[in-house]
C-alpha positions in Angstrom: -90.7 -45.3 -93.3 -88.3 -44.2 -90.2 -90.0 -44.4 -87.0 -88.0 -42.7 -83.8 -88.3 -43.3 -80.1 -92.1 -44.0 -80.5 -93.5 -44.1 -77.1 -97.1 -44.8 -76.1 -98.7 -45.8 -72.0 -102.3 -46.4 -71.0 -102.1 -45.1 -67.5 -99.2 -46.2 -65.8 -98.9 -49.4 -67.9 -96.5 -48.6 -70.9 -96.9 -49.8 -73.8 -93.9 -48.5 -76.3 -90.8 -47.5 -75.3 -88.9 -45.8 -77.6 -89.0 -47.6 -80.5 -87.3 -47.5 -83.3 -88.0 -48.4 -86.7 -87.0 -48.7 -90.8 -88.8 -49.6 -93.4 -86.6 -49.2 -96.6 -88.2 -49.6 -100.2 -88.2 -53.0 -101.7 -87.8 -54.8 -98.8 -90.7 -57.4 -97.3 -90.7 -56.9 -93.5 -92.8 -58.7 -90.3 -93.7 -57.9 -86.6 -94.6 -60.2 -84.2 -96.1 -60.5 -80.8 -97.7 -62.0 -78.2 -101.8 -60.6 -77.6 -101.1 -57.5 -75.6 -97.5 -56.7 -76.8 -98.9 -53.8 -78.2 -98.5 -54.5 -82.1 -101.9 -53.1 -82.9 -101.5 -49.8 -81.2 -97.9 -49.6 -82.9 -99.9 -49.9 -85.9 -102.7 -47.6 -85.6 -99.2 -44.8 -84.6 -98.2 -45.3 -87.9 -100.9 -45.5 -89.8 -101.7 -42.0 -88.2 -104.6 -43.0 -86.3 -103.1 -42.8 -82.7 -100.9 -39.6 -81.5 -97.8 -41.2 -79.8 -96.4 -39.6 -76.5 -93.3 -39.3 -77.5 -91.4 -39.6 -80.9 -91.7 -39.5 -84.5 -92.8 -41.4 -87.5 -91.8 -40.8 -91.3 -92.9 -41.6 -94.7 -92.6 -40.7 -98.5 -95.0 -41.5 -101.2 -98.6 -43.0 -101.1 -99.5 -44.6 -98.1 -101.8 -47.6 -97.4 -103.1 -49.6 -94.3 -105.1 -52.7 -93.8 -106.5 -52.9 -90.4 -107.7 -56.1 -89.1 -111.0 -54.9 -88.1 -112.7 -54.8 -91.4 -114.4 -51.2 -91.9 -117.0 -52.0 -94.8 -120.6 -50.8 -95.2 -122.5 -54.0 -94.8 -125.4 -52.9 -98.1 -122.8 -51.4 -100.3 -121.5 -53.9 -103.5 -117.9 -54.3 -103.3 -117.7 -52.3 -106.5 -120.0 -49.7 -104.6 -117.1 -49.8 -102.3 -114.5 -48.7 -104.8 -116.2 -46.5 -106.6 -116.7 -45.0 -103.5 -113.0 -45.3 -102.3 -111.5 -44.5 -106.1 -113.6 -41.0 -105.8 -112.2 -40.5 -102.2 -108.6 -41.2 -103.6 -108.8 -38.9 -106.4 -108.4 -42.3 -108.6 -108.8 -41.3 -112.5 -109.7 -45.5 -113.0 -110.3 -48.3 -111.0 -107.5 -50.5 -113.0 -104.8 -51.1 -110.1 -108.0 -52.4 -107.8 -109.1 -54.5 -110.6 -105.9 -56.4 -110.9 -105.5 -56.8 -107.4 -109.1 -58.4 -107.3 -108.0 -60.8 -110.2 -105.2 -61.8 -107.9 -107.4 -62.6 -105.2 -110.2 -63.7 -107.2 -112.7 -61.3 -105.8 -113.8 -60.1 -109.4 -116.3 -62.5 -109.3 -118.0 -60.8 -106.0 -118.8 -57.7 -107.7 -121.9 -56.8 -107.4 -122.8 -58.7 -103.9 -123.4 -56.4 -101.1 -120.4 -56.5 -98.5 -123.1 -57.8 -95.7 -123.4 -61.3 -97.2 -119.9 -61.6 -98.2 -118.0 -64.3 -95.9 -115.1 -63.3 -93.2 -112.4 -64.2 -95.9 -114.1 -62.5 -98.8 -114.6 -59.5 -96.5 -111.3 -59.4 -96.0 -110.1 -59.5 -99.7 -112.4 -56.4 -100.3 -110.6 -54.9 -97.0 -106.8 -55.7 -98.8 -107.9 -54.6 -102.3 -108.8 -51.1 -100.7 -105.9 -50.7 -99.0 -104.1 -51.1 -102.6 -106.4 -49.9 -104.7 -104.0 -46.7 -105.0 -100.7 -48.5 -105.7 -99.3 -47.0 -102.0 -95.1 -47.0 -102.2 -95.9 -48.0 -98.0 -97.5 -50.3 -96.9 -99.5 -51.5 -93.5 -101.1 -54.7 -93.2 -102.4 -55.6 -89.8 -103.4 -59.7 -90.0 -104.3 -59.3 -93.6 -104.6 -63.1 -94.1 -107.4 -63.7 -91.7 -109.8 -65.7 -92.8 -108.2 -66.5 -96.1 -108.5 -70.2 -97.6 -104.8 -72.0 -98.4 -105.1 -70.7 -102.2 -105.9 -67.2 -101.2 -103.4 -67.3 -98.7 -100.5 -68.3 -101.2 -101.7 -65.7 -103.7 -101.9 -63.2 -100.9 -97.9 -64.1 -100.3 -97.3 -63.7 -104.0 -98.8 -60.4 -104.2 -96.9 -59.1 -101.3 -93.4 -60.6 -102.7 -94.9 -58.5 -106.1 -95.4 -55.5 -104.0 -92.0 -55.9 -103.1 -90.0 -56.5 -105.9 -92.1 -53.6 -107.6 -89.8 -51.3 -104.7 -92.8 -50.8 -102.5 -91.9 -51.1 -99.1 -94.4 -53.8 -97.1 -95.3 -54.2 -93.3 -97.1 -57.6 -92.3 -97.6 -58.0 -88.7 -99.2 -60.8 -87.2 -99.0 -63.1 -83.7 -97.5 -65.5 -84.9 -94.6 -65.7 -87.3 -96.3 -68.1 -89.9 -94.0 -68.0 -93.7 -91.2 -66.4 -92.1 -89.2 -67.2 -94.8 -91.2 -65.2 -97.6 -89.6 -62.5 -95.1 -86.8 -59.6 -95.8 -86.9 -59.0 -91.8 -88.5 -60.1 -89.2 -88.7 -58.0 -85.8 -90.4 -59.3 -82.6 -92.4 -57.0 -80.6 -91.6 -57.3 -76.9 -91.1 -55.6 -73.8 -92.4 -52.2 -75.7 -89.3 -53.0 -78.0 -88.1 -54.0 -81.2 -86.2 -57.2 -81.4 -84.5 -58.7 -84.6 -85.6 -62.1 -85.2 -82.5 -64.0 -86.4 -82.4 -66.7 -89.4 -84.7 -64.3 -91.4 -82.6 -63.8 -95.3 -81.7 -60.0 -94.7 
């Protein structure tokens, strides 16, 4: 991904200015930032969601974002879910989602509906359709909310598996908890991107 003088206001009140950004394959990255800094409207420009002001974003391959705001329909299964999601991705199987819900030990959730699901396995469902079509780029806004310590380990795992496999991966978060599982680690202040040093480049 190769993001260029991304610039974003509300108003008068500016948010992003001129940002740059890039996200090479392979490589494990983080943002952080205070509440407010404007890390989720940074996220929602390059996921696509938001038009920026100013500036451009760039990406090759299959693309993938977890929001932090989980979007599920509260009386579909979670396999309802992907068989929903796998016909809207023009998925021949559902084998990638499967072995991402082994990882996270959702399999066993099935066939319960997404409304009495709890905020962590909500959230599992969330990640594993963000994945479910092996993206080469990859968004993940918060994507450990909610998660217990085990999930939260294997959710590292995975995202060092996602990484080694060449695919290029975005956590961002308001705090900068495991910063050493990290490739880079940028700061998000001021409407600017700032290099967070002692991260193993």
């Amino acid at each position: 991904m190769e993001v260029r003088d991304v610039r974003h206001a509300y108003g008068r009140r500016e948010v992003l200015r001129g940002l740059d950004l890039d996200l090479r394959p392979g490589v494990l990255a983080g943002i952080v930032g205070e509440n407010g800094a404007g890390k989720s409207t940074l996220l929602k420009i390059l996921s696509g969601e938001l038009r920026p002001l100013g500036g451009t974003v760039r990406h090759q391959g299959r693309f993938g974002y977890c929001p932090q705001d989980v979007v599920l329909n509260d009386a579909l299964t979670v396999r309802q879910h992907l068989q929903f999601f796998r016909a809207a991705l023009g998925l021949s199987d559902l084998r990638h989602a499967e072995e991402v819900m082994e990882v996270l030990r959702l399999t066993e959730y099935a066939d319960e509906r997404a409304g009495r699901l709890s905020g962590g396995t909500r959230q599992k469902l969330n990640l594993t359709l963000a994945l479910m079509h092996d993206p080469q780029v990859l968004l993940l806004d918060e994507p450990y909310q909610g998660f217990d310590w085990d999930t939260y380990r294997r959710f590292w795992d995975l995202a060092a598996r996602l990484r080694d496999a060449g695919r290029s991966v975005l956590v961002v978060s308001h705090l900068a908890y495991d910063a050493e599982r990290l490739d880079e680690l940028w700061r998000l202040e001021v409407g600017l991107l700032h290099p967070v040093t002692g991260v193993p480049a």
